[in-house]
C-alpha positions as CSV (number, residue, x, y, z in Angstrom):
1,X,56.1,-28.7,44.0
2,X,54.2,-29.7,41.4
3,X,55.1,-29.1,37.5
4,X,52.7,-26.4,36.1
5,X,51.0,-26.6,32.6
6,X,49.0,-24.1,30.5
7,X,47.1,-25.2,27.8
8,X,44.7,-23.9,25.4
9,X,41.4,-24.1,26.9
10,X,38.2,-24.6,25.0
11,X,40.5,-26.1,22.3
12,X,41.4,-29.8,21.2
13,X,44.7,-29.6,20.5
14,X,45.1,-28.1,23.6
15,X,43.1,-30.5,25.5
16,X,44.9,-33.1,23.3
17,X,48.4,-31.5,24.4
18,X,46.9,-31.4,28.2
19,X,46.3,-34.7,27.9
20,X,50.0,-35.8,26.5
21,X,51.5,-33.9,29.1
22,X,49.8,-36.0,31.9
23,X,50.3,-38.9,30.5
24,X,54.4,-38.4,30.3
25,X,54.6,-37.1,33.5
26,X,51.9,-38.4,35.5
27,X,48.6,-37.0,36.9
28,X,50.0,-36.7,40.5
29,X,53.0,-34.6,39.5
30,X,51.3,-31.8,37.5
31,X,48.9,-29.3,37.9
32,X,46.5,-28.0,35.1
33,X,45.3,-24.3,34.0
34,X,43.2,-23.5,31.1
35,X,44.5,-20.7,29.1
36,X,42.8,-17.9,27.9
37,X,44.3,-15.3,24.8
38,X,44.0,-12.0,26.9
39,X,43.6,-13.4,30.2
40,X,46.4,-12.9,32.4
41,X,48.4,-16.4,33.4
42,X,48.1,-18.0,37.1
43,X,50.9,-17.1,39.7
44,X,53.9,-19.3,38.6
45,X,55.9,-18.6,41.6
46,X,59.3,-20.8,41.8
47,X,57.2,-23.3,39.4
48,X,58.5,-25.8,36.1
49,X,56.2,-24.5,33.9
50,X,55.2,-26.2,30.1
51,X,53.0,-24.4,27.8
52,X,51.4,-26.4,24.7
53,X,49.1,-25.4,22.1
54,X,49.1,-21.6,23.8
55,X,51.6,-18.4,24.9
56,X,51.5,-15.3,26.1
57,X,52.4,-12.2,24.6
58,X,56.3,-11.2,25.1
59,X,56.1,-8.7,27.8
60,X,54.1,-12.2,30.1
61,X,56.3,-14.5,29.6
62,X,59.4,-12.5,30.6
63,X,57.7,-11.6,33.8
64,X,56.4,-14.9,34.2
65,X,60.4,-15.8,33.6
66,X,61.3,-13.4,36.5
67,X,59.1,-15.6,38.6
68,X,59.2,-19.3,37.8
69,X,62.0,-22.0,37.9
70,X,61.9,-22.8,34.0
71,X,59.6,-22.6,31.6
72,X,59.0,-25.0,28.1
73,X,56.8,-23.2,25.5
74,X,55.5,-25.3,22.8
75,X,53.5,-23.5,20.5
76,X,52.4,-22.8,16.6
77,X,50.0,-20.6,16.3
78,X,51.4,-17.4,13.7
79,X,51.1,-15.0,16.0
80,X,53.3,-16.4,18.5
81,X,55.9,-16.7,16.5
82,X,57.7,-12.7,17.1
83,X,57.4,-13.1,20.6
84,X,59.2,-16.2,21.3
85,X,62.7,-15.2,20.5
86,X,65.3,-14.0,22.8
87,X,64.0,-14.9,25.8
88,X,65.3,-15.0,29.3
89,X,68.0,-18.0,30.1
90,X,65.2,-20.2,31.6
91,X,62.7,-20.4,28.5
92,X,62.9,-22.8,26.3
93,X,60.6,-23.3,22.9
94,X,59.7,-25.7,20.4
95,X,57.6,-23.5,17.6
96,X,56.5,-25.2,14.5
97,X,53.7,-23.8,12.4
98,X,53.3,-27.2,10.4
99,X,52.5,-29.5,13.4
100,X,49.9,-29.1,16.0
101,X,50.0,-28.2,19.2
102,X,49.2,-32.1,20.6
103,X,51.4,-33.4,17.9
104,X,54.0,-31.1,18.3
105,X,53.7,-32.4,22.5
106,X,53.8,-36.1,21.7
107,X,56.9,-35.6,20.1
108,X,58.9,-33.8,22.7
109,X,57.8,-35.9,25.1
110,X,57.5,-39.4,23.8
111,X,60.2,-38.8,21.0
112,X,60.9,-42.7,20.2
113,X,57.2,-43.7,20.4
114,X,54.8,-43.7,17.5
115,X,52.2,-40.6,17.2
116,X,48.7,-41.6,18.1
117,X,46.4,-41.6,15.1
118,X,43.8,-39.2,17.0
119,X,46.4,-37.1,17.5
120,X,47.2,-36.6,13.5
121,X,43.2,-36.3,13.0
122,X,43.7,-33.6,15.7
123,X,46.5,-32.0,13.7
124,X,44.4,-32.1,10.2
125,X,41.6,-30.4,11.8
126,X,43.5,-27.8,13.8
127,X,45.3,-27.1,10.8
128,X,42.4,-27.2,8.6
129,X,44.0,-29.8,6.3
130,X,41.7,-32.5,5.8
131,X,44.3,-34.8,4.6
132,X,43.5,-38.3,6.1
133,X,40.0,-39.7,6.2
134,X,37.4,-39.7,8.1
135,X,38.7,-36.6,10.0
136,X,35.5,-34.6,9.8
137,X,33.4,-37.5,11.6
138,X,36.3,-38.6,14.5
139,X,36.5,-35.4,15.2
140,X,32.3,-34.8,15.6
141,X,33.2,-37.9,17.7
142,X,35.4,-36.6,20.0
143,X,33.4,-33.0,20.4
144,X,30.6,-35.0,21.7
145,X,33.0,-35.9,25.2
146,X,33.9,-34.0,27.6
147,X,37.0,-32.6,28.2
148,X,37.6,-34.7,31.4
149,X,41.7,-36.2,31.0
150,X,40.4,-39.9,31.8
151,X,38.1,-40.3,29.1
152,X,40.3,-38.4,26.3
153,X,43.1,-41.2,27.3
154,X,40.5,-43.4,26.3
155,X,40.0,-42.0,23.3
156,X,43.6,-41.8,22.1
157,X,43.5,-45.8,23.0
158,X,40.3,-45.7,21.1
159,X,40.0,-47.3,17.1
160,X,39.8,-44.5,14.9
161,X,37.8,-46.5,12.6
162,X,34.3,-46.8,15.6
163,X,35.0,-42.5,16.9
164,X,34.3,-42.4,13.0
165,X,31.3,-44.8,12.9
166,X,30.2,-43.1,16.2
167,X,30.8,-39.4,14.5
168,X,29.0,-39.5,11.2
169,X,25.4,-38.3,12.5
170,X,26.9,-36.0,14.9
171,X,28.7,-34.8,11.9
172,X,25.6,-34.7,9.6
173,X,23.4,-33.3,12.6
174,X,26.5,-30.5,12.9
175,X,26.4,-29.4,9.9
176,X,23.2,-29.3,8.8
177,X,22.3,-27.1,12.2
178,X,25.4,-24.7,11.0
179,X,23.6,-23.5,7.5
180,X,20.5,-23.2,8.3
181,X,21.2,-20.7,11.5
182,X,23.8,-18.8,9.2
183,X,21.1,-18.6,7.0
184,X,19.0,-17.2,9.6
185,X,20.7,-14.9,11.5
186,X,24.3,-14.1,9.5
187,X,24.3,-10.5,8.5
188,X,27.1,-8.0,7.6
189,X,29.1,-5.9,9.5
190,X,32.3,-3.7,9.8
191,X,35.4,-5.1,11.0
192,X,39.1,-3.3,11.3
193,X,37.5,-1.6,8.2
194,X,36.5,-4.6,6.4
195,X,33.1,-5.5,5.4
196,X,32.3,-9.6,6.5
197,X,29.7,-11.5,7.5
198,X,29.2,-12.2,11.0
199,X,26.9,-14.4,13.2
200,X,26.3,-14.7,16.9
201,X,26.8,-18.0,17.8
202,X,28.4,-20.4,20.4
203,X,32.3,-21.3,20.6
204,X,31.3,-24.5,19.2
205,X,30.0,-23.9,15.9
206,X,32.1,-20.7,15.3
207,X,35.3,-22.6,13.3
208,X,32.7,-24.2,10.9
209,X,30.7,-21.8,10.5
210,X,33.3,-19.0,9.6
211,X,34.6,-21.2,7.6
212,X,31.5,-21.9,5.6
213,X,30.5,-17.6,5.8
214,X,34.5,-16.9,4.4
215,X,34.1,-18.5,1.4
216,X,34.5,-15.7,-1.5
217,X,35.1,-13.0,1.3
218,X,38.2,-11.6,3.1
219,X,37.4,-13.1,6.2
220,X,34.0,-13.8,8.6
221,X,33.4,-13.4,12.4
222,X,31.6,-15.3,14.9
223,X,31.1,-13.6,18.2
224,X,29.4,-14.9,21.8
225,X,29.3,-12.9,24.8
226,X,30.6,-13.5,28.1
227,X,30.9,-12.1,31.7
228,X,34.5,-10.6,30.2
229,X,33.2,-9.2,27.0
230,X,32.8,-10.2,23.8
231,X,34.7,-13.1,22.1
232,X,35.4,-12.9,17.9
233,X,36.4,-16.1,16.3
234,X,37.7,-15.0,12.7
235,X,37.8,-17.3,9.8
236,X,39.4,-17.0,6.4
237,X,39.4,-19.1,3.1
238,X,42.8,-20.1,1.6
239,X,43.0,-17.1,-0.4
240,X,41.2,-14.9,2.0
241,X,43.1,-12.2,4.6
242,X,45.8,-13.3,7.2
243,X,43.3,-13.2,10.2
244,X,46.0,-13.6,12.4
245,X,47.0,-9.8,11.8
246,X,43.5,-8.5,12.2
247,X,43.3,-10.3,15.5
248,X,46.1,-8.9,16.2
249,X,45.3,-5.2,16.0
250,X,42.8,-5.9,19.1
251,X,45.3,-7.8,20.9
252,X,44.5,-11.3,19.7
253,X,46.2,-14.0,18.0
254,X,46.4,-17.3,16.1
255,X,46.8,-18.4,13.1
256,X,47.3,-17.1,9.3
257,X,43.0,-18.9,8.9
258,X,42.1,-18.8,12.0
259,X,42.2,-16.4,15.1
260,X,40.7,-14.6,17.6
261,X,40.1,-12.2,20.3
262,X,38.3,-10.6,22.9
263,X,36.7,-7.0,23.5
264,X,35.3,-5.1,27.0
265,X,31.7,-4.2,26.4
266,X,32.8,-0.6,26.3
267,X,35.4,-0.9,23.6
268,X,33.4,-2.6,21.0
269,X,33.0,0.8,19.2
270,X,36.6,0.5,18.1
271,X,35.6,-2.8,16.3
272,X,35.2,-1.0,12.7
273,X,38.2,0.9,12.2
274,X,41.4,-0.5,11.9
275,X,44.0,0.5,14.3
């Protein structure tokens, strides 16, 4: 039977992660599932199964244990990080808060081989770093392909220095879409008791633009809605809250800057107060 792997979906570095996985084992010997926070996980029935970028809370995975042959967790997001000790005899985890997920991958499973540099320009943007150039514009690059595994294997083989030639008026175009729609339609609102901007807006702008709405403020929400309910993408500045706790309290996650989660149509009243 094939080998099982969860990754983060919607998510480069989980994609990114996905993507190392299939290259180390093969694309004939492993099947892939898109995780979602919240969602429950496929049937893992007498299946190997590797997380990366993504986990489920603790109560999942030790049912999920009862269930599959082995499972490898490798994770960093904040909020993971209670829930992955003591675990049944057949987990195993590799948690690091000051890697990516993709990186974090690449190393487990090509330990003796060099990191790819889209990987680390992965890492600086899933971390919100910003520490080697020309992240911003590979990135806007890379957002602009699918997430299909044959072409992101061409892009790790890709030169960084063309994704950032190719990226810098996707990047301009980006950003200069972001403000003006936050300054048409952000507006203030109540969450877990604390009062933050927020804008309606799609998955894909909602990391930049909370970022650029957190500035000065504890944190900022982007939502979107979909068939499941509503999805909040929470974004805080360096010296803004630990998102990753307010997340929490609606049975979220991520990390300490950046989190989320998702609410049923009928519980959004309990968005204001803090539980």
């Amino acid at each position: 039977m094939k080998k099982l792997c969860i990754y983060h979906g919607n998510c480069a570095d989980g994609f990114g992660a996905a993507t190392v996985i299939r290259i180390a084992l093969g694309s004939h010997n492993v099947d892939f599932h898109a995780g979602v926070y919240q969602e429950p996980p496929p049937d893992v029935t007498d299946r190997e199964v590797i997380l990366v970028d993504f986990s489920y809370k603790r109560d999942v995975i030790i049912e999920m244990a009862a269930k599959a042959k082995s499972i490898l967790i490798i994770d960093h997001h904040k909020s993971a990080e209670a829930d992955l000790v003591d675990l049944p005899y057949n987990v195993t985890t590799y948690f690091d808060m000051t890697k990516s997920g993709a990186v974090m991958a690449w190393e487990y499973f090509h330990p003796s081989e060099e990191t790819p540099q889209l990987l680390l320009h992965i890492q600086d943007r899933d971390l919100w770093e910003f520490k080697l150039e020309g992240t911003r514009e590979i990135q806007a690059c890379v957002f602009s392909h699918p997430y299909e595994f044959e072409i992101w294997e061409q892009l790790l083989c890709a030169d960084p220095q063309k994704l950032r030639e190719d990226g810098k008026a996707i990047e301009r175009k980006h950003f200069k879409d972001i403000k003006e729609f936050i300054a048409a339609a952000a507006y203030t609102d109540t969450i877990a008791g604390h009062e933050v901007p927020v804008l309606n807006a799609p998955y894909f702008w909602s990391s930049d633009a909370g970022h650029i709405m957190g500035e000065g403020k504890p944190f900022a929400a982007c939502y979107w809605d979909t068939p499941g309910g509503r999805v909040f993408s929470l974004r805080s500045a360096n010296d803004g809250l630990d998102v990753s706790e307010i997340a929490a309290k609606f049975g979220g996650g991520g990390h300490k800057h950046a989190s989320g989660f998702r609410l049923a149509f009928d519980d959004l009243h309990k968005l204001a107060d803090a539980l």
